[in-house]
MIZAKOL-360718 format. One record per residue (C-alpha): residue number from 1; x, z, y. Coordinates in steps of 0.001 Angstrom, whole numbers. Each point is the difference from the previous one (the first is absolute). Example, Ala and Ser with C-alpha at 12.3 -4.5 7.8 and 13.67 -1.06 7.14 Angstrom:
<site 1; <12300; 7800; -4500>>;
<site 2; <1370; -660; 3440>>;
This chain:
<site 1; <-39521; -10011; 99427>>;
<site 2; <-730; -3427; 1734>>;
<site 3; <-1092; -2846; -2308>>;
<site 4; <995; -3647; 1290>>;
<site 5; <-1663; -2034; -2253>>;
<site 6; <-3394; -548; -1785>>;
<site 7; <-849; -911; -3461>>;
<site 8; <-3329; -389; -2264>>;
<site 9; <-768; 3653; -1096>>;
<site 10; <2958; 2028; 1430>>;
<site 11; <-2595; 2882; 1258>>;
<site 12; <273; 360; -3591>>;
<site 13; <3331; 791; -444>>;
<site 14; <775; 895; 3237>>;
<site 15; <-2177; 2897; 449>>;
<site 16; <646; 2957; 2347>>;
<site 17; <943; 2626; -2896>>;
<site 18; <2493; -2955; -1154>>;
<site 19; <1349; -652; 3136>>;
<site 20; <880; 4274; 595>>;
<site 21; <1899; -384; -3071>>;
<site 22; <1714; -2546; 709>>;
<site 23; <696; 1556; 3679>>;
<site 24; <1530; 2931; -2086>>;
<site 25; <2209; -1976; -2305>>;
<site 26; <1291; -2171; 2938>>;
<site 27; <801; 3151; 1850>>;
<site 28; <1785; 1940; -2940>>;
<site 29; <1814; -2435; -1483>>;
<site 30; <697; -3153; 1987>>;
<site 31; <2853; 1714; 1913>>;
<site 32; <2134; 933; -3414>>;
<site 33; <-848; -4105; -889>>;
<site 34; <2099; -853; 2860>>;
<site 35; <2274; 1930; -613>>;
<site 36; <583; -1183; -3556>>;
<site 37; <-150; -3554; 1325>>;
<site 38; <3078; 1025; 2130>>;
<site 39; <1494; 1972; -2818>>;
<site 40; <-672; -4413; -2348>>;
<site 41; <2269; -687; 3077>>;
<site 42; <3027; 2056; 105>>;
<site 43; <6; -384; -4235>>;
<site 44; <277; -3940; 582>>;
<site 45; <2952; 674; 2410>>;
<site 46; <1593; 2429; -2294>>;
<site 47; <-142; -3022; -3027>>;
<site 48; <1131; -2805; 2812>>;
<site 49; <2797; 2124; 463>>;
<site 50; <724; 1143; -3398>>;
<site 51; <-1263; -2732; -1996>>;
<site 52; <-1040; 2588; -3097>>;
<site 53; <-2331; 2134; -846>>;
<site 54; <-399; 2995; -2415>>;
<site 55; <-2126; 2858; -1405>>;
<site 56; <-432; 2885; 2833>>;
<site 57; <2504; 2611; -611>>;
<site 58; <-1957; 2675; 1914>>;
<site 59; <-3015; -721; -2558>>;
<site 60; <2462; 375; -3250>>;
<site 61; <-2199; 3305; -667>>;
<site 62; <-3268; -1770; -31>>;
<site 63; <1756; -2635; -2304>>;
<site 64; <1180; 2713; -2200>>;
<site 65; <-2741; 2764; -20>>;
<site 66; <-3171; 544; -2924>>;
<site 67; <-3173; -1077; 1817>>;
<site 68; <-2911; -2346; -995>>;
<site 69; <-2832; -1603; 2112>>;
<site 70; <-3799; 971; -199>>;
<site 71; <-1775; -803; -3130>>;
<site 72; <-1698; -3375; 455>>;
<site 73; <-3887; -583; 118>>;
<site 74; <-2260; -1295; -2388>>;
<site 75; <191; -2942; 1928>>;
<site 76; <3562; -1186; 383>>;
<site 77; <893; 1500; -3650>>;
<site 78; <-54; -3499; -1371>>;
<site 79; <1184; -2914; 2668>>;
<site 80; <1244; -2365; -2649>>;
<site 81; <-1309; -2742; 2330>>;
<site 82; <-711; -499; 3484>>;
<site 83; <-933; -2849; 2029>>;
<site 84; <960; -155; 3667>>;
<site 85; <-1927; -1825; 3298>>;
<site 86; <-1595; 393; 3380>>;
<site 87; <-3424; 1733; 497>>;
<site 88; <-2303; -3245; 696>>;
<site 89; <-3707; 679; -1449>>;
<site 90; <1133; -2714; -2784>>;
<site 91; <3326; 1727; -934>>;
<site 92; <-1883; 3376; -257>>;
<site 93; <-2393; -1402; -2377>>;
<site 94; <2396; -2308; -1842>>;
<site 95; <2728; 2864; -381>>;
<site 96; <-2094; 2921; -881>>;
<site 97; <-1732; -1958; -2617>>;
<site 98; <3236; -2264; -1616>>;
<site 99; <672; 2850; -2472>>;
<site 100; <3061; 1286; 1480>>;
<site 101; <307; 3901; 27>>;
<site 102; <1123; 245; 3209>>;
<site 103; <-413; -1945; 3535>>;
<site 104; <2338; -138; 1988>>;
<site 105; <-2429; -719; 3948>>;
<site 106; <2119; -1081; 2270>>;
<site 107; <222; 626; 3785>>;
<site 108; <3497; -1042; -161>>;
<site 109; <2156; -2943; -778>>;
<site 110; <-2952; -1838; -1672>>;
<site 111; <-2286; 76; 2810>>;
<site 112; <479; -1358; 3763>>;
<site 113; <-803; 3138; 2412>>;
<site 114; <-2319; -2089; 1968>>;
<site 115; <-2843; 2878; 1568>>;
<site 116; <-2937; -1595; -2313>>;
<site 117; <2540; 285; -3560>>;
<site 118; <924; 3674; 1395>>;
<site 119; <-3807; 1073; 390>>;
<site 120; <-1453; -2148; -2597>>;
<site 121; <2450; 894; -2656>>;
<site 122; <-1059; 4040; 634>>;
<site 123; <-4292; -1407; -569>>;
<site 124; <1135; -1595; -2803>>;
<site 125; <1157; 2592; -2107>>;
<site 126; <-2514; 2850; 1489>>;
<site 127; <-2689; -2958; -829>>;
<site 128; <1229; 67; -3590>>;
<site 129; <316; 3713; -615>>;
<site 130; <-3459; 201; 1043>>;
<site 131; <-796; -3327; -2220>>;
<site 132; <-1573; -1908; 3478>>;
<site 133; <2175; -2660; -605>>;
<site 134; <-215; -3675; -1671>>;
<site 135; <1292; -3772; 1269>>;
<site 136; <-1162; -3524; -114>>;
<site 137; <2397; -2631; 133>>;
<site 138; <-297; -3539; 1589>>;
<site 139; <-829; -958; -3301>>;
<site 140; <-3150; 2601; 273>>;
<site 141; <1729; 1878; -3233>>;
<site 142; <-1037; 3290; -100>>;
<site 143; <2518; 3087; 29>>;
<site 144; <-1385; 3845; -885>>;
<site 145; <1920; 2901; -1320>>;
<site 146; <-235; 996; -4127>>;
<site 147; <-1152; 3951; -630>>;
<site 148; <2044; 2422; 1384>>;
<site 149; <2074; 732; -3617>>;
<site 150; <1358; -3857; 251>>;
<site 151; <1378; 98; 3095>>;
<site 152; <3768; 218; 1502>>;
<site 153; <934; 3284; 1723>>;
<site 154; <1169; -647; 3222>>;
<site 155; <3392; 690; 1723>>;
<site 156; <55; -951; 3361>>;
<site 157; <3239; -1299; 2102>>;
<site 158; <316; 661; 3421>>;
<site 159; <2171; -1492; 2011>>;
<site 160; <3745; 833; 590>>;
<site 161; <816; 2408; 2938>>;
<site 162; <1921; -2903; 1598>>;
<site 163; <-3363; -1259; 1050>>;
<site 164; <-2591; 852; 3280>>;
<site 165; <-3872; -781; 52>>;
<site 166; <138; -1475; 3424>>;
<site 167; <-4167; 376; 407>>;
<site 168; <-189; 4009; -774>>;
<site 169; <1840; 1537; 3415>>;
<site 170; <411; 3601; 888>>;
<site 171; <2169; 1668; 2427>>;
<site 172; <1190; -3592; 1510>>;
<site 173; <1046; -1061; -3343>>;
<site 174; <-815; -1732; -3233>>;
<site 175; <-819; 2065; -3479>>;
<site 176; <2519; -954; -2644>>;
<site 177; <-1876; -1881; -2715>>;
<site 178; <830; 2123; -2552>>;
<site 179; <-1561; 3012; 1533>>;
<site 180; <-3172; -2576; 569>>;
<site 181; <-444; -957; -3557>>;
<site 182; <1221; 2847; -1665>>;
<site 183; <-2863; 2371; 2401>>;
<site 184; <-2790; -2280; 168>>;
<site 185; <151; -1083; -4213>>;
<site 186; <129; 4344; -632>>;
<site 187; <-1777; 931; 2348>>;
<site 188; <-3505; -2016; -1092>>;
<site 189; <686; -71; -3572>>;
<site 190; <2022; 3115; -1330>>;
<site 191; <-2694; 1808; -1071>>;
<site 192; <-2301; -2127; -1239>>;
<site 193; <3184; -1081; -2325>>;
<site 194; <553; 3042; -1362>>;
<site 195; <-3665; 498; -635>>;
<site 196; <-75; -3173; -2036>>;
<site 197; <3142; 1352; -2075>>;
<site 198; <2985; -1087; 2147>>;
<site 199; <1788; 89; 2873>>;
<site 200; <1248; -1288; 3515>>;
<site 201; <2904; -1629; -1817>>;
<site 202; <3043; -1725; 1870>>;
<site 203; <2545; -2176; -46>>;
<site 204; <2862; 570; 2935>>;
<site 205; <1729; -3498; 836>>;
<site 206; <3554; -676; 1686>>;
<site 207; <1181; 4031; -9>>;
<site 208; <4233; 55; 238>>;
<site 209; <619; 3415; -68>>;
<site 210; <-1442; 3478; -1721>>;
<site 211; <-554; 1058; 3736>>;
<site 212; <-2365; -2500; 560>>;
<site 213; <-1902; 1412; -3447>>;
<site 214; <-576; 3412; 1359>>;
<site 215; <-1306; -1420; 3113>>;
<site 216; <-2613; -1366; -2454>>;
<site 217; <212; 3200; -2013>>;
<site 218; <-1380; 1823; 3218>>;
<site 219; <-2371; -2552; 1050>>;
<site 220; <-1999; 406; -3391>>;
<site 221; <315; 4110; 337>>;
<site 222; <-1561; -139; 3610>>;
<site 223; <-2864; -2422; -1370>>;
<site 224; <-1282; 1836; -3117>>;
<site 225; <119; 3231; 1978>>;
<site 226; <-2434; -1974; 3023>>;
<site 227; <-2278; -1197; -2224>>;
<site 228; <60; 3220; -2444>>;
<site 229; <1299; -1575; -3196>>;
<site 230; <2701; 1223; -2625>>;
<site 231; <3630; -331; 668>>;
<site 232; <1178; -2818; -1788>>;
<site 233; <-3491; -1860; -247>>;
<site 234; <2127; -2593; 1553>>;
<site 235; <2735; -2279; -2276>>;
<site 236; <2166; -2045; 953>>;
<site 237; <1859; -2615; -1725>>;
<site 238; <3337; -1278; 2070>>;
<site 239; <983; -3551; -173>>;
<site 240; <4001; 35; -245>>;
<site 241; <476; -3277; 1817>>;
<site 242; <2836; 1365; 2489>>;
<site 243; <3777; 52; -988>>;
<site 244; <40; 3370; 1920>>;
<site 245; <-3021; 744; -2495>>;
<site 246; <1723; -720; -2690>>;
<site 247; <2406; 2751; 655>>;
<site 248; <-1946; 2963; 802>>;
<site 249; <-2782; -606; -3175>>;
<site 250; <145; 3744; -924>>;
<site 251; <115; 1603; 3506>>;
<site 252; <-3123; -2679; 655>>;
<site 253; <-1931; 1511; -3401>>;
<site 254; <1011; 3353; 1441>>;
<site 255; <-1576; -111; 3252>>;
<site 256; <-3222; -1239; -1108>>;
<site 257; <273; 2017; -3612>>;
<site 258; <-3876; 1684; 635>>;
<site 259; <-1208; -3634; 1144>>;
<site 260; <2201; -2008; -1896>>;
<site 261; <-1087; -2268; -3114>>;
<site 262; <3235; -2678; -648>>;
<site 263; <1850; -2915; 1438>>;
<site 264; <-243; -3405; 173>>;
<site 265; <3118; -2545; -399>>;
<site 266; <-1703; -2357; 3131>>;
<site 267; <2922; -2515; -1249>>;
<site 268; <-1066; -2653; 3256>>;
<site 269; <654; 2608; 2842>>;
<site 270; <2746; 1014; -2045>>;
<site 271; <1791; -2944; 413>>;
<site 272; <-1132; -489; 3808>>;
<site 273; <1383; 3160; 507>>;
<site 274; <3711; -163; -2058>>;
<site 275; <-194; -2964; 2728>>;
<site 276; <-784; 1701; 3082>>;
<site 277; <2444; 2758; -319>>;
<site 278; <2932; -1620; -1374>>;
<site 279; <-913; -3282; 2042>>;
<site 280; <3592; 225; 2080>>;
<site 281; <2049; 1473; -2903>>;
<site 282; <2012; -3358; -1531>>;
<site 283; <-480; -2792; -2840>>;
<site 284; <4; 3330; -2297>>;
<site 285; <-3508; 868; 1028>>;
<site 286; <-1261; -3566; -117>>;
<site 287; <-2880; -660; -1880>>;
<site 288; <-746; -3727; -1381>>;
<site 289; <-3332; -1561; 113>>;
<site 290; <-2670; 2140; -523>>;
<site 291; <-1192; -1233; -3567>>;
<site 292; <3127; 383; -1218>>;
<site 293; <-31; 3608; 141>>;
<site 294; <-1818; 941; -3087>>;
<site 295; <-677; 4202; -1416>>;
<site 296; <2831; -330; -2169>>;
<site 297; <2527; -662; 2685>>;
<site 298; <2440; 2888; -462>>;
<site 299; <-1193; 1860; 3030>>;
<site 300; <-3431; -329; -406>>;
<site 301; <559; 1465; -3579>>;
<site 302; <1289; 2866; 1460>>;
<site 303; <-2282; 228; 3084>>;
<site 304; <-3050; -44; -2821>>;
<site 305; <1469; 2354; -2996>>;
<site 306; <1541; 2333; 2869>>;
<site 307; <-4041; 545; 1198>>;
<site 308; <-1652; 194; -3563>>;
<site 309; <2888; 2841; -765>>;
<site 310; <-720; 1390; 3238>>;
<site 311; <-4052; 168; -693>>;
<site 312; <186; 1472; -3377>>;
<site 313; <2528; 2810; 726>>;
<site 314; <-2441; 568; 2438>>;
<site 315; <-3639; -261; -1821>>;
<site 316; <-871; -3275; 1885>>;
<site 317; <-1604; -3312; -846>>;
<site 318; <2569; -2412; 860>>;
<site 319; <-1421; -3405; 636>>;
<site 320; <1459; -3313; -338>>;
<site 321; <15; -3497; 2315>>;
<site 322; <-2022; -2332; 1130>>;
<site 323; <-1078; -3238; -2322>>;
<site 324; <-756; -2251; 3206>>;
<site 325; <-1012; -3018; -2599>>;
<site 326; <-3177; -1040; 868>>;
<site 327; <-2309; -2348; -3086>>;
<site 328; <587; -4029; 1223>>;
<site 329; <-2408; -2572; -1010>>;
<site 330; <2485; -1839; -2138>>;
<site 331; <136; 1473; -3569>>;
<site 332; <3504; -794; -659>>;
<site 333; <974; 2194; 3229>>;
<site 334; <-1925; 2822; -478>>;
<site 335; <1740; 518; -4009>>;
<site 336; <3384; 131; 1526>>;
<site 337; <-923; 2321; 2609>>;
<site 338; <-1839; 1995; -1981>>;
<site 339; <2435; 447; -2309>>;
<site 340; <2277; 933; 2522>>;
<site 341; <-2157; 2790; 1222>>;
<site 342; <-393; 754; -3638>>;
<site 343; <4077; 731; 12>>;
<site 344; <100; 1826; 3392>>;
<site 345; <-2593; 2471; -1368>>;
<site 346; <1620; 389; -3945>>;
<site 347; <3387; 769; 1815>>;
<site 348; <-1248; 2480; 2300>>;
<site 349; <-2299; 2032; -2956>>;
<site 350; <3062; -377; -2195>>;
<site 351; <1872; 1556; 3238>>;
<site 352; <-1957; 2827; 13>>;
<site 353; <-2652; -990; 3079>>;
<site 354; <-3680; 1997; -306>>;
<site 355; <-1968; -2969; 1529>>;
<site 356; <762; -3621; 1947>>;
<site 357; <-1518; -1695; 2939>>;
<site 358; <-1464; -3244; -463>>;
<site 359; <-1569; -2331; 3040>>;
<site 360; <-2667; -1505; -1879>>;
<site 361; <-2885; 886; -2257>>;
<site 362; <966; -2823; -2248>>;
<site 363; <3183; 1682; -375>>;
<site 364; <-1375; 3519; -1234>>;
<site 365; <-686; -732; -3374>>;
<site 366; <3848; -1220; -134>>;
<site 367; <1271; 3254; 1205>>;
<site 368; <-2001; 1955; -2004>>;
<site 369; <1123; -1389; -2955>>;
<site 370; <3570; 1213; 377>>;
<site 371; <-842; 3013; 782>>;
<site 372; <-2485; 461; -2726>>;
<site 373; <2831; -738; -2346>>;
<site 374; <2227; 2573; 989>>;
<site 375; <-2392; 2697; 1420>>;
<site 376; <-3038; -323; -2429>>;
<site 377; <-2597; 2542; -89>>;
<site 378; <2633; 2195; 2536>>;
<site 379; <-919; 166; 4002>>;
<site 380; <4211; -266; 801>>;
<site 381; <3143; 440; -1852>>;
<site 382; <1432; 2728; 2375>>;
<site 383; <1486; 1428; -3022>>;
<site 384; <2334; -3094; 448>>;
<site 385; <3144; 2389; 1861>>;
<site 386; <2244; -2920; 94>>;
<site 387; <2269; 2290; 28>>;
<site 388; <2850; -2860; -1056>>;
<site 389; <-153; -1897; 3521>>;
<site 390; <2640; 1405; 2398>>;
<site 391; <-70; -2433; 3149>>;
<site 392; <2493; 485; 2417>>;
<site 393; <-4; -820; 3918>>;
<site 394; <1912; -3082; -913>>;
<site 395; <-2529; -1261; -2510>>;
<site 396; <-2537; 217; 2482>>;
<site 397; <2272; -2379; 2257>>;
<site 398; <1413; -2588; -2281>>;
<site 399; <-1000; -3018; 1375>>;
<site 400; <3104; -1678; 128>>;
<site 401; <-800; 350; -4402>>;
<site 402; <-2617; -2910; 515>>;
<site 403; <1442; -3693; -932>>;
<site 404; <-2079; -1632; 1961>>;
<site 405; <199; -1678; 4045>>;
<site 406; <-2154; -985; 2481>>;
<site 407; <-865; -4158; -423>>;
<site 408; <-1439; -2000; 2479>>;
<site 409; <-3335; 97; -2331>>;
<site 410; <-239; 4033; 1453>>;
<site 411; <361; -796; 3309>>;
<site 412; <-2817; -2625; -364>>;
<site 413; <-2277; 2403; -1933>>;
<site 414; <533; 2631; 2337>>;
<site 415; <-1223; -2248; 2934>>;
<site 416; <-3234; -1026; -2311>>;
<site 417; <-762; 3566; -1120>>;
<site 418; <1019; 2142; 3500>>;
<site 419; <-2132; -2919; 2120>>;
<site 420; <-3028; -521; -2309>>;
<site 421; <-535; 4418; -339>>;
<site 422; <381; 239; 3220>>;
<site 423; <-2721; -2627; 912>>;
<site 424; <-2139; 1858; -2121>>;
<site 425; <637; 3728; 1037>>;
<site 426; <-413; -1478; 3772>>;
<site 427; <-3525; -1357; -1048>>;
<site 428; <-917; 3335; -1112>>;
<site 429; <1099; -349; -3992>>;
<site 430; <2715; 2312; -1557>>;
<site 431; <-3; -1271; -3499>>;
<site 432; <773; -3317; -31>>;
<site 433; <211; -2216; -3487>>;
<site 434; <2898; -2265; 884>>;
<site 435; <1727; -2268; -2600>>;
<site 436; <-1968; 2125; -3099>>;
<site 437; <1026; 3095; 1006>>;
<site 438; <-2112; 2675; 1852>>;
<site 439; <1806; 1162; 3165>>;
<site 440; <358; 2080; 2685>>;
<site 441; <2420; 1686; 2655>>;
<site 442; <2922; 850; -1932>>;
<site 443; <-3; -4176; -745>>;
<site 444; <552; -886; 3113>>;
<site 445; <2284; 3036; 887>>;
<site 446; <2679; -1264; -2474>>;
<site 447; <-521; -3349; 1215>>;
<site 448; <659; 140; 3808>>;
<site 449; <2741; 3070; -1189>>;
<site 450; <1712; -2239; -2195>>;
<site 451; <754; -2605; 2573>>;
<site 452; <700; 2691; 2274>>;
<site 453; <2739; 1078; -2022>>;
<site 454; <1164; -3381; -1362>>;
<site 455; <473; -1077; 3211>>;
<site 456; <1740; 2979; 1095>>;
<site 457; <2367; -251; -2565>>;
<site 458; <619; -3475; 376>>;
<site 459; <-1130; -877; -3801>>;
<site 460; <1351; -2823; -2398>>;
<site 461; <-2347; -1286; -1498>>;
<site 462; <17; -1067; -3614>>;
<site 463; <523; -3981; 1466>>;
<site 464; <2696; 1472; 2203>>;
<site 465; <-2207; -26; 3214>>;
<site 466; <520; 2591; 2300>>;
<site 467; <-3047; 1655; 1555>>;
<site 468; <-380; 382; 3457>>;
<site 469; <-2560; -406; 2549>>;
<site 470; <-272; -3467; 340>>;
<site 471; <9; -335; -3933>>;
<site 472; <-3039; 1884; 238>>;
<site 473; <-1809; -1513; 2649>>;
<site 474; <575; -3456; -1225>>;
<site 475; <-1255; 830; -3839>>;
<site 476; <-2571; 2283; 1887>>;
<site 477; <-1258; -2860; 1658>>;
<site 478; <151; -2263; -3177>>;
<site 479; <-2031; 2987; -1685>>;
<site 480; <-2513; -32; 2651>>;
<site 481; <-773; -4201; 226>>;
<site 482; <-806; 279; -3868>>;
<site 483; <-3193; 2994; 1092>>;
<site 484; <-547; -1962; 2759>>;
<site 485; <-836; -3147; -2393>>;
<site 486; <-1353; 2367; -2370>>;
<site 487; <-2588; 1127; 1612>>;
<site 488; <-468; -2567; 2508>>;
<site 489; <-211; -187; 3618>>;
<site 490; <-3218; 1683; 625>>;
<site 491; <772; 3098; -2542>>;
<site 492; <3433; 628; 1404>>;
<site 493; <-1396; -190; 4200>>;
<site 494; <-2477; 2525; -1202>>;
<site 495; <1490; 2128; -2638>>;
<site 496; <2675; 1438; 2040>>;
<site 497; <3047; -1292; -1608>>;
<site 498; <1451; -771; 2608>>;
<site 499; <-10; 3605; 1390>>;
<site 500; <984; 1401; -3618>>;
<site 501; <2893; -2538; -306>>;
<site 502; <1194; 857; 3638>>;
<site 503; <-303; 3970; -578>>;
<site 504; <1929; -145; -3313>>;
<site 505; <2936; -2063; 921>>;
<site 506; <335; 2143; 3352>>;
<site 507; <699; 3471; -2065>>;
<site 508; <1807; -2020; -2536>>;
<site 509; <2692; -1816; 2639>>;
<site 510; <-53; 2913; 3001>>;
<site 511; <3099; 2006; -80>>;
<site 512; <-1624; 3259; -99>>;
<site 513; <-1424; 1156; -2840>>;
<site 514; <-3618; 933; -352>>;
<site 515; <-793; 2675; -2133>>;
<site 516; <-3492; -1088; -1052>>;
<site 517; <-1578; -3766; 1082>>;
<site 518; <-3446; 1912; -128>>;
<site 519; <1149; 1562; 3200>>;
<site 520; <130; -2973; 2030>>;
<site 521; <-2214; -2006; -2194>>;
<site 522; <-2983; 2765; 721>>;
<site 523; <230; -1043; 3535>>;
<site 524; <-1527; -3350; -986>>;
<site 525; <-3117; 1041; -1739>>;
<site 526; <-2580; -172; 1876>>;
């Protein structure tokens, strides 16, 4: 396997026994991940020709039959709040110390793939199992872990299969990233984990099908019998943030029903995805600006109570959204987003939800107190059935429902949010605080998407402008002069704005679709 890059301590990770595994995975299993990319393909055809979806018929037995996933461990019996970012020495300290039960470490959509976040990511958290690990700050504040009993379990993310690690090469082409961060995170730390009372724990991002779950399914088999560890060691917790997804939740909880350990309502993805796949389909499938689609849109609702029935018919932890609020200076601010988050979290507790993602550890003592007051001394409430919601495929895809359009305020936040992550994730940052809120792929996803698809349906907006190209370029350009004078002349030369701004606005206005901007935009980090 040819390495074609060099980083600070990568012997480390990238150690000959490491590198056979990962020869073996890429060998085994890369060739059924193309083929499943192919098979995202011909789906997205199917719906641009249909414009519908549905539950599969040839699954209706799955749907239908008595079976339950594996008991869960010690660890992940109680997940009533979980905090989410990248793997930075800082965020492992801050995030396995905020009093969260669970951390989410991200080598996904809140961390830029650049070679030095791939490799340091994987020292951080072997650093921290093995308690090696501590950070100063530019103010010279100290960072060190509290004992062992006080800390997060961990649940790493890899990322999607969508995506290649361009510097790991073998047989004339690149590893997928998944198989990367996935082999390189179990390999190093899986038993160690389960020596100090847990487990290499996962959560799988961006699946759309059941299919694509048994490719997992198989990949954890294969690496608990190389290493010599139980079958089902390994859980798995799948983030629901496809439309496709969102159709196949029991055949998904099937598939991975020795590994599995819930689902996750990613709400952000969600929405980037109803988007992608229905992007062509009519004003019906046109989604207004993006903070105007709240949870309790009617198909969100269903979306969400469709996945905690699903998990507790099943025996798994169903986990709720993201609280992207981040605490602002300004008191005034922070009570009315707190007490936002404070509603997000009652509703989904009162829905039924085992545990909630927050982004920040200010934020943790917020979720916990929902939860508290619905779960008390109790790990979960899987004895919750909710056996009264009955969702429909039409629930799942009543936009048109939503009384809301797109204004010309949404066109000029998505040009803000898409260019300002973007400038960010090309300087080597996925999670990005813009405008109070933390951030990170899916943001600028359903920002670029939704002029995509505005413009492709030739939206009114609310003022009775039509959106078209031009529209976009001249606000886009208006949007852009106010950074530029934000930041000044000297930040915006040499913080790449330009570049991010320019990238952005080319997926956003090109005829053809792009599936994911990280495809393209990976070819600009350096």
């Amino acid at each position: 396997m040819a390495v074609t890059a060099v980083v600070d301590r990568q012997e480390e990770v990238l150690t000959g026994e490491a590198l056979a595994f990962l020869t073996e995975l890429h060998r085994r299993f890369t060739p059924r991940r193309d083929e499943l990319l192919a098979a995202r393909a011909e789906r997205r055809a199917e719906i641009a020709r249909t414009g519908t979806l549905d539950f599969l018929p040839e699954t209706a037995h799955i749907r239908q039959g008595e079976w339950q996933v594996a008991p869960a461990p010690e660890a992940l019996l109680d997940r009533r709040v979980e905090i989410t970012g990248p793997t930075d020495r800082k965020m492992t300290v801050n995030a396995l110390n905020s009093g969260a039960r669970i951390w989410l470490a991200d080598f996904e959509d809140a961390s830029s793939p650049t070679w030095a976040n791939v490799i340091g990511g994987q020292l951080s958290l072997a650093d921290a199992y093995r308690r090696r690990i501590d950070f100063t700050d530019e103010r010279g504040k100290h960072y060190a872990l509290k004992p062992e009993a006080e800390l997060a379990t961990v649940v790493a993310r890899p990322r999607g299969w969508h995506l290649d690690e361009r510097h790991l090469v073998l047989d004339d082409r690149p590893v997928p990233g998944a198989l990367v961060d996935f082999g390189l995170y179990f390999f190093h730390n899986a038993e160690l984990l389960l020596e100090l009372g847990k487990g290499p724990y996962f959560y799988l991002a961006k699946l759309e099908s059941h299919r694509e779950a048994r490719l997992w399914d198989d990949v954890f088999t294969f690496a608990e019998e190389y290493i010599g560890i139980d079958r089902g060691s390994i859980r798995a917790t799948v983030l629901i943030e496809t439309i496709t997804a969102a159709f196949e939740m029991e055949e998904i909880l099937y598939e991975l029903r020795a590994h599995a350990s819930g689902l996750n309502a990613g709400r952000w993805d969600y929405l980037f995805s109803l988007i992608k796949n229905f992007r062509d389909a009519g004003p019906a499938f046109v989604l207004p600006d993006r903070n105007a689609v709240t949870m309790t849109a009617p198909f969100m609702r269903a979306y969400t109570e469709l996945l905690v029935r699903t998990c507790h018919k099943r025996g798994a932890h169903a986990i709720g959204g993201m609280a992207a609020f981040i605490p602002a200076k300004d008191a005034e601010a922070n009570a009315v987003a707190f007490d936002k988050v404070k509603g997000d979290k009652d509703r989904e507790a009162a829905d039924g939800f085992d545990g909630s993602w927050v982004a920040h550890p200010g934020l943790v003592p917020v979720a916990r107190a929902s939860f508290d007051a619905v779960l008390g001394d109790r790990p979960h409430q899987k004895d919750r059935l909710r056996e009264d919601v009955k969702v429909s495929a039409a629930d799942l895809l009543d936009i048109g429902s939503l009384d809301a359009r797109p204004t010309e305020a949404g066109v000029r936040n998505a040009v803000q949010v898409g260019t300002r992550y973007l400038q960010s994730w090309l300087a080597g940052r996925g999670a990005v605080a813009v405008f109070n809120l933390m951030e990170d792929v899916a943001t600028a996803e359903i920002s670029r998407s939704q002029l995509w698809q505005w413009i492709d349906a030739g939206v009114e907006l609310a003022d009775g402008q039509r959106v078209t190209r031009d529209y976009v370029r001249t606000v886009a350009g208006q949007e852009l002069a106010a950074i530029r004078e934000e930041v000044g002349e000297e930040g915006f030369a040499s913080g790449g704005w330009q570049r991010a701004f320019d990238l952005l606005l080319r997926i956003a206005l090109d005829e053809t679709y792009v599936d994911f901007l990280t495809l393209p935009a990976y070819e600009l980090l350096d």
